[in-house]
C-alpha positions, 0 to 999 in steps of 0.5 A: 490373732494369726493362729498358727495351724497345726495338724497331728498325722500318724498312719491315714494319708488318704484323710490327710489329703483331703484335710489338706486341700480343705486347708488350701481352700479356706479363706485367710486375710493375709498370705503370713499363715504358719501350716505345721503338719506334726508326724508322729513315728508309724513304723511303716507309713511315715516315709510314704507321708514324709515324701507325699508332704514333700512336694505339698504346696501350702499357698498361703505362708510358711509350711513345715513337717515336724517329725520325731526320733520315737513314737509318741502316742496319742496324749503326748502327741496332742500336747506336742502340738498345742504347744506351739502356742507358746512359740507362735501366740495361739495354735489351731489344732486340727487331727487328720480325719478332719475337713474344715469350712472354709471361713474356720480360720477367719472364725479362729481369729475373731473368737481367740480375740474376743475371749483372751482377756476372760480366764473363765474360757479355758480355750475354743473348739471349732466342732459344734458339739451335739453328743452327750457322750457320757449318757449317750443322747443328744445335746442341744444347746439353748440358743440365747441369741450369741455364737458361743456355748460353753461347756466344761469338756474339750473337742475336737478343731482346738483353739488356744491362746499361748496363756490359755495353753500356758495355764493348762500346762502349769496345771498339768505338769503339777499334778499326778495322772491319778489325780482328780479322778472323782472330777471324771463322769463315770465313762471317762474314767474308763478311758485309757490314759493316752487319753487327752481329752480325760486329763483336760477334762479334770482340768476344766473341772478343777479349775471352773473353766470352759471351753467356748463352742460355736452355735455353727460348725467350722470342722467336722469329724469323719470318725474314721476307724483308729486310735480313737474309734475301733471302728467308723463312726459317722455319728460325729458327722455334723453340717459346717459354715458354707455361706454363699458369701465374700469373705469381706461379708462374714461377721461372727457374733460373739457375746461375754461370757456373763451374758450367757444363758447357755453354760454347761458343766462336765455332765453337759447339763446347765448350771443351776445359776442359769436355771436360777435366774429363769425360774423365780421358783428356784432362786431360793433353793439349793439345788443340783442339776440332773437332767440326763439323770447320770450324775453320781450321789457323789456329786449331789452335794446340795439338799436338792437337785432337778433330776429325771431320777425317780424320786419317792416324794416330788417338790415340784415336777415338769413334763419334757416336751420342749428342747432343750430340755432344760425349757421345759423347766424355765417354761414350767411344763406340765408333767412328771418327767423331771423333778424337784427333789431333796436328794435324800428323796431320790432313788434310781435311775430309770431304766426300761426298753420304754424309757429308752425309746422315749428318750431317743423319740425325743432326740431324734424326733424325725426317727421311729422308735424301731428304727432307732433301736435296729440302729443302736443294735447294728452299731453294738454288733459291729463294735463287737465283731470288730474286737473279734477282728472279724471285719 
């Protein structure tokens, strides 16, 4: 694979420098590497972006400024740029307010390979998600020994094969944009359709396929304010590969999807086969996973599911000391934090300011409770004076 690299830019010169030079910095196996910075129409700073990529020098292959007539908005942005996959065999796709590590395109090469035979894996992100941002906790992988994960929702640093890429668009210019909405969890319903990444989740969804991520970040997010964050948001910050290595001593280590314990659906909890195959006691039983305790009865179309919903009468119960929290249950720890179920059985979601610091105790244990919520509260204030412009 020689993935063609495309960066989508609109109105943050700054940023785009400093992806840029990240770029320059990186390690390629050849000098035949393809830069396209894609500018979509700003009103105002186009010409100053145009005339600072004039005189850019990309040392490492071909580089090109693709510009256009109008304004294209975010979505239709996004897919502009992934479509050069179809043109140049694969695309890594990377947004302005990124920095990549120096081995990400090495990284991109090895895992585009690896995976383009298994049509299960829908694409590849180069962010190491750690969000649920759906219920607004942490999620931590298990780590079942491969470089991979795989989850059922895209993110940022996009990878794509010109067939994987082919498949979504096929999909994708079939159907409505009202379509499969029910695949959506509640929060990403409320997104605005110049959203992306809402329509390939439904995508990931209706299909039965996965994006694959890496246990080690190649890029990172700065979460500058824009389109789509109203203010900064450094919380996307994650650490990315800097090994004190030569390029020549890099390996990734990648494994087949079916060896993988570590498989999670668009509500990022596991799927109930894995946890099936872990827990003797769960072989014979029909169940839905639940564990962040935000998945709608809609969804509960089995006769049990594992939840941390309260429920009136319990099958079985587990304590949630471990992480992932998905352990306590394949380890069988004690406690009633989470339970086995019939769906019938089950009631609401709990809800109390105790039950919040516990849950953010256990995602950021090195934290204190107060100071989470005094974090948590700052953040609130801060999105709202900023929808108030007072800034």
């Amino acid at each position: 694979m020689n993935p063609v690299i495309v960066v989508a830019t609109y109105n943050r010169l700054n940023s785009l420098d400093r992806l840029l030079k990240s770029l320059c910095s990186a390690v390629y196996r050849n000098q035949d590497v393809t830069l396209i910075v894609s500018v979509d129409k700003h009103p105002d700073l186009e010409g100053e972006i145009i005339e600072y990529l004039a005189d850019f020098k990309w040392p490492h292959g071909e580089f090109l400024i693709k510009t256009y007539t109008n304004r294209l908005g975010l979505k239709e942005h996004f897919l502009r740029c992934c479509d050069f996959a179809l043109s140049f065999g694969s695309v890594v796709f990377l947004e302005d307010d990124f920095v990549v590590s120096p081995w990400f395109y090495r990284y991109a090469e090895s895992v585009l390979a690896f995976y383009s035979g298994d049509p299960r894996v829908a694409g590849h992100s180069l962010y190491s998600i750690r969000i649920n941002e759906f219920a607004n906790r942490k999620f931590q992988p298990r780590n079942d020994g491969f470089g991979e994960f795989f989850v059922q929702i895209p993110s940022w640093g996009k990878c794509f094969t010109s067939d994987q890429w082919q498949q979504f668009r096929d999909w994708y210019d079939q159907v409505d944009s009202n379509d499969h909405e029910e695949l959506l969890p509640a929060v990403a319903r409320k997104w605005g359709t110049s959203s992306f990444k809402r329509e390939y989740i439904k995508y990931l969804a209706a299909t039965n396929r996965f994006i694959a991520y890496p246990r080690d970040g190649l890029v990172t997010n700065f979460g500058l304010e824009g389109t789509h964050y109203t203010v900064s948001d450094s919380t996307v910050q994650i650490p990315i590969l800097m090994p004190n290595k030569s390029a020549d001593e890099i390996k990734f280590s990648h494994g087949e999807f079916d060896r993988s314990a570590a498989v999670y659906d668009t509500y990022m909890e596991p799927l109930p086969s894995i946890l099936a195959a872990d827990c003797g006691f769960l072989e014979d039983i029909d169940f839905v996973v639940d564990l962040y305790g935000i998945k709608p009865r809609s969804k509960m179309d089995k006769e049990y599911v594992l939840t941390s919903k309260i429920a009136k009468v319990a099958l079985l119960s587990f304590g949630r000391t471990l992480i992932p929290h998905e352990m306590n249950i394949v380890s069988s720890v004690e406690g009633t934090h989470f339970r086995l179920a019939r769906v019938e059985d089950l009631g609401g979601r709990r809800k109390s300011l105790a039950l919040y610091l516990s849950d953010a105790s256990y995602d950021l244990g090195y934290a204190s409770p107060l100071k989470i919520l005094l974090v948590d509260v700052m953040k609130i204030v801060k999105r709202a004076l900023s929808l108030l412009n007072f800034r």
